[in-house]
Wavefront OBJ file of the C-alpha trace (Angstrom):
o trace
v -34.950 212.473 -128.695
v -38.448 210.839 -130.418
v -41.339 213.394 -129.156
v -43.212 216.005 -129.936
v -42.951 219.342 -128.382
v -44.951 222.520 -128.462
v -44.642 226.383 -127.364
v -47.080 228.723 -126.964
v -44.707 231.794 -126.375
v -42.082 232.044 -129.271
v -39.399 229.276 -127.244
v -39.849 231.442 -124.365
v -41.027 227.836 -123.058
v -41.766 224.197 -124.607
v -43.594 221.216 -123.306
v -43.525 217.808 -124.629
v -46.938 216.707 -125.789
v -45.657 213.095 -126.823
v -43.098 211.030 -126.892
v -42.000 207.034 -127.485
v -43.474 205.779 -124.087
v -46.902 208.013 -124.751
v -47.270 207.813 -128.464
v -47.563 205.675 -131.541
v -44.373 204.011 -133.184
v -42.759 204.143 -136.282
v -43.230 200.906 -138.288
v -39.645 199.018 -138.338
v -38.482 202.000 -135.871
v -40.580 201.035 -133.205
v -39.985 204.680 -131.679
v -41.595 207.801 -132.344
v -40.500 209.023 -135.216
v -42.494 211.260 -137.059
v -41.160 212.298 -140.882
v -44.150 214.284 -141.581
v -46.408 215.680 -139.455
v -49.418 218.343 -139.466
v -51.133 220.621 -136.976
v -55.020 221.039 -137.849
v -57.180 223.942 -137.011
v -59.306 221.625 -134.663
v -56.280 221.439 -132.718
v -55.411 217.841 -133.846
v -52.088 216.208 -135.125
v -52.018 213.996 -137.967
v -48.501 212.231 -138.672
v -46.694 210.027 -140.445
v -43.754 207.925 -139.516
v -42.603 206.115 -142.108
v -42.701 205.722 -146.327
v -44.276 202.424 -145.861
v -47.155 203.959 -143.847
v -50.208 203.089 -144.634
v -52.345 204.954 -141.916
v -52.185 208.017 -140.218
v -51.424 208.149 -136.412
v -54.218 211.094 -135.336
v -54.504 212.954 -131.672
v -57.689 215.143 -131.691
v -56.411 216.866 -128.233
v -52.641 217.527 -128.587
v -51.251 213.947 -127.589
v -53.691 212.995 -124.675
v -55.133 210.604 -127.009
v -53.929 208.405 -130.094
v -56.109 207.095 -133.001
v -55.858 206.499 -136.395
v -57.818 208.714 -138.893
v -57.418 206.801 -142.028
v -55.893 203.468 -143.469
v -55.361 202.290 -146.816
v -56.736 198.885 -146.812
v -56.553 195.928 -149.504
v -59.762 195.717 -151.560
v -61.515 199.362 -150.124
v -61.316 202.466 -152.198
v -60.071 205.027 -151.863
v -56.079 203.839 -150.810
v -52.900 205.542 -151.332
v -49.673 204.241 -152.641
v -48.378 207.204 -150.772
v -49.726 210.049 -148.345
v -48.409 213.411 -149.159
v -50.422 215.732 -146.441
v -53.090 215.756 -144.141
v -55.663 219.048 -143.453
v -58.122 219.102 -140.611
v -60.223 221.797 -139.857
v -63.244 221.580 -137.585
v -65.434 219.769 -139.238
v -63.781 218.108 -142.380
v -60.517 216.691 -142.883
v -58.566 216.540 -146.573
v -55.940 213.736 -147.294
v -53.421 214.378 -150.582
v -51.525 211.741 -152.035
v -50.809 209.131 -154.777
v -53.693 207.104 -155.871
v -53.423 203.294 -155.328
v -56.122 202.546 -157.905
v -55.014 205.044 -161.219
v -51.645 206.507 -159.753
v -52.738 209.658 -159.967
v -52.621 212.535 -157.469
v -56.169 212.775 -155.633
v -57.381 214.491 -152.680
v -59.951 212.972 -150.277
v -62.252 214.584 -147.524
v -64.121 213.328 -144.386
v -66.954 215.088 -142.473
v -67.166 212.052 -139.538
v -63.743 212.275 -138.536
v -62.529 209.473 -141.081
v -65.290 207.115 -140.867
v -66.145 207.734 -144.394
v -64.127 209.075 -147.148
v -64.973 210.720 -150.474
v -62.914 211.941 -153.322
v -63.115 215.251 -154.827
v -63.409 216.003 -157.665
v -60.100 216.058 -160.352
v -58.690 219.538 -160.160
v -57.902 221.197 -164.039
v -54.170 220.485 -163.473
v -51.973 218.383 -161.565
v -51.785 219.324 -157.921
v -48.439 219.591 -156.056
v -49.798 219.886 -152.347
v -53.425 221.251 -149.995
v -53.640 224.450 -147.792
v -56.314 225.241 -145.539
v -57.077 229.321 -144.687
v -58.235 229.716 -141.005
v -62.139 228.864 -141.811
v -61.047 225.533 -143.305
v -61.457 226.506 -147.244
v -59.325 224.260 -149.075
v -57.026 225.502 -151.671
v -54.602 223.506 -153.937
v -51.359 224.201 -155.665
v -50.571 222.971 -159.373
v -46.798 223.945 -161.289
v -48.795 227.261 -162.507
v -52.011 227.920 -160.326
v -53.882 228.332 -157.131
v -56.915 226.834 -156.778
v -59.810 227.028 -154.144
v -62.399 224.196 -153.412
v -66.296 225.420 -153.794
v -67.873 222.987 -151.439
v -70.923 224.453 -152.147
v -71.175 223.723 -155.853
v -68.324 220.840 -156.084
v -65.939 222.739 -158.369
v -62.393 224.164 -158.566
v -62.108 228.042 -158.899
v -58.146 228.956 -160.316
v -57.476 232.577 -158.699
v -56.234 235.507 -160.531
v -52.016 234.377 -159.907
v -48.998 234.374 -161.928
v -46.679 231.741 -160.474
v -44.697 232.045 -164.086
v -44.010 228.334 -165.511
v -40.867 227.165 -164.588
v -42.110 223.948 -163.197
v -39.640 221.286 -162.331
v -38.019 223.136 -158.631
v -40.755 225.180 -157.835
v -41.833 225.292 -154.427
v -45.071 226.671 -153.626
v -46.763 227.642 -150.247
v -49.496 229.367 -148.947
v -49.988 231.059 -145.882
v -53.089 233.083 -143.931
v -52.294 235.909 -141.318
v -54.982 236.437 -138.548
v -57.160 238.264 -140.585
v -57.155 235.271 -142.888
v -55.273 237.041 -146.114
v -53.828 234.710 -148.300
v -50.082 235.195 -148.874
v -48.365 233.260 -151.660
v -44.071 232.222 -151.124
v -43.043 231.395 -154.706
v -39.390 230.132 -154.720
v -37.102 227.668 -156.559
v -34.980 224.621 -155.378
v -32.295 225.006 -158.243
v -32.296 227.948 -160.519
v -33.757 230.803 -159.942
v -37.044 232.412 -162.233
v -38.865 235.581 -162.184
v -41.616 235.062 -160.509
v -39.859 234.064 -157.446
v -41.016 235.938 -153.996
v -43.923 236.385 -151.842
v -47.281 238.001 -153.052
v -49.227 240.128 -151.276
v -53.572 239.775 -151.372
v -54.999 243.407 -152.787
v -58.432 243.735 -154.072
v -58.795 241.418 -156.885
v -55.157 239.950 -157.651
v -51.520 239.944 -155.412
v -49.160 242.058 -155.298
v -44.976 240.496 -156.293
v -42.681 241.117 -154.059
v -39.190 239.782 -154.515
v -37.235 238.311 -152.481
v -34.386 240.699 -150.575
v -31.126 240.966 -152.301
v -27.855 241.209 -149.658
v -25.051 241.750 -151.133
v -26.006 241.333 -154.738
v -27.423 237.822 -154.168
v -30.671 237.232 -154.143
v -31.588 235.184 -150.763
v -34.707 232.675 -151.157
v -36.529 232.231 -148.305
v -39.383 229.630 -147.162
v -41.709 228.649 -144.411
v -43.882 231.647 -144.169
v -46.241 232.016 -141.205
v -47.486 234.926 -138.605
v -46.988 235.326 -134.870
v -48.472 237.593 -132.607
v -49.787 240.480 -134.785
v -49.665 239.468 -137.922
v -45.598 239.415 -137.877
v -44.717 237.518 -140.782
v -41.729 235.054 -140.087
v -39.707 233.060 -142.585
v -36.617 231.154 -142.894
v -33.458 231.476 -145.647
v -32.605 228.694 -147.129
v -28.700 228.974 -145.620
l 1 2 3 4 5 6 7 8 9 10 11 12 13 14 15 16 17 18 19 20 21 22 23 24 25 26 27 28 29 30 31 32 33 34 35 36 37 38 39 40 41 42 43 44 45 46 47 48 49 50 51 52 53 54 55 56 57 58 59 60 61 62 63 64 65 66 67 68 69 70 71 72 73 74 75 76 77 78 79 80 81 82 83 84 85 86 87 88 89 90 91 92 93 94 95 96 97 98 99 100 101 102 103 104 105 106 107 108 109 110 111 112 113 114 115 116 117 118 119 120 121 122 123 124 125 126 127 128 129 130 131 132 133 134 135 136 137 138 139 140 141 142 143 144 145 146 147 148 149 150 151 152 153 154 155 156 157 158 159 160 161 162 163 164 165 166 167 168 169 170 171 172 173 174 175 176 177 178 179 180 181 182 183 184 185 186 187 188 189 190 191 192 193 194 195 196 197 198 199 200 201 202 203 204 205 206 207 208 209 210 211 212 213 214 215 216 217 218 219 220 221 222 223 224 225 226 227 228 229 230 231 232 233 234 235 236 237 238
C-alpha cells in the first residue's frame, strides 16, 4: 500500500513510480497518501494528500524528483481555503479552488513553474472544475456551460452546449481523443435528466448521445478517456 504506480500497456505491466520511503507524506498520515492527484501533459504529477493541505506536492519527471509547486501562505495573495484541481501543460500550469480572500471559486495560472501566480479573470458563471485539451487550452465547467480560456485576449468564450439545467448532481467532464476532439460526459449523481450522456464534437455544435439502456435501465457511466486509437473507455457507475 501508499505509492504510486503507472502502466504504459493497458495492466499488461505496472511499475511503482513512488512510494512512502521515496515520496512526500501526508500531513497527520505521515505516509503517502494521495486523495487527489493529477497527471499533466508535461509529464508531471501534482497531488494532494490531505483536506488540510495547503501546498501541492509536484514531480516534474514521474517521481524521480519531489517539489512543491504552490503554497498558500499567510499574508500573500492569491491562497486557497481549499484546492480543487491542478492542470499543467508545458508551459503554464492552472490551480482551481476556493478563494481564501472572497470565498469564491477562482482559477490561477503560472508560466515559471509556480514562482509567480496570477488570477484569471472571473468566468460569467460559477465554475465547477478545469480541463486541459492536449495543446494545454484551458476550458472550464459551470452547472450549464463550457467555457474556453482566450489567452490571447484574456476572456472567456461559452461554446455552443446544452448541458440542460438540472444543477445540484450534475457531473460534468471533458475529455480529448488523440486528435484532440473535445468529448463532453454529462451524467447525474441522483436523479436522472435529459440531457444526460456523452456528446460528440461535429462542425459547429455536439452531437447527444445517451447513455445505453440494458435491460430497460438506463446505465450512467463516467471517467471517459482514449487508449490506443482513439478507443474510448469508460466506467458504470455499478
Amino acid at each position: 500500500m501508499h505509492y504510486i504506480a503507472q502502466t504504459g500497456n493497458q495492466g499488461e505491466s505496472i511499475d511503482i513510480i513512488a512510494n512512502t520511503q521515496t515520496a512526500p507524506l501526508a500531513p497527520i498520515y505521515n505516509i503517502l497518501f494521495p486523495q487527489k492527484m493529477f497527471v499533466g501533459n508535461n509529464g508531471s504529477i501534482s497531488m494532494i494528500q490531505h483536506q488540510i493541505q495547503s501546498y501541492i506536492d509536484y514531480t516534474p519527471d514521474m517521481g524521480d524528483n519531489w517539489c512543491v509547486l504552490f503554497e498558500s501562505v499567510t499574508g500573500v495573495f492569491p491562497r486557497f481555503l481549499s484546492i480543487g484541481k491542478v492542470c499543467s501543460g508545458t508551459q503554464t500550469h492552472f490551480i482551481f479552488g476556493l478563494s481564501n480572500q472572497t470565498a469564491q471559486k477562482m482559477i490561477i495560472s503560472s508560466t515559471d513553474e509556480g514562482n509567480n501566480w496570477i488570477v484569471l479573470p472571473d468566468t460569467p458563471e460559477i465554475i465547477r472544475s478545469i480541463f486541459i485539451d492536449n495543446e494545454d487550452t484551458l476550458y472550464a465547467v459551470s452547472s450549464n456551460s463550457i467555457l474556453i480560456w482566450d489567452s490571447n485576449n484574456g476572456t472567456w468564450k461559452i461554446l455552443n452546449i446544452n448541458l440542460g439545467q438540472t444543477s445540484s448532481n450534475k457531473v460534468t467532464e471533458l475529455a480529448f481523443d488523440n486528435e484532440n476532439r473535445l468529448y463532453v460526459l454529462n451524467r447525474c449523481t441522483l436523479s436522472p435528466f435529459a440531457e444526460e450522456g456523452i456528446y460528440l464534437p461535429e462542425e459547429d455544435s455536439f452531437n447527444h448521445l445517451p447513455f445505453p439502456i440494458i435491460n430497460g435501465q438506463q446505465i450512467p457511466m463516467k471517467n471517459l478517456s482514449f487508449a490506443g486509437d482513439n478507443i474510448p473507455i469508460m466506467m458504470s457507475n455499478l
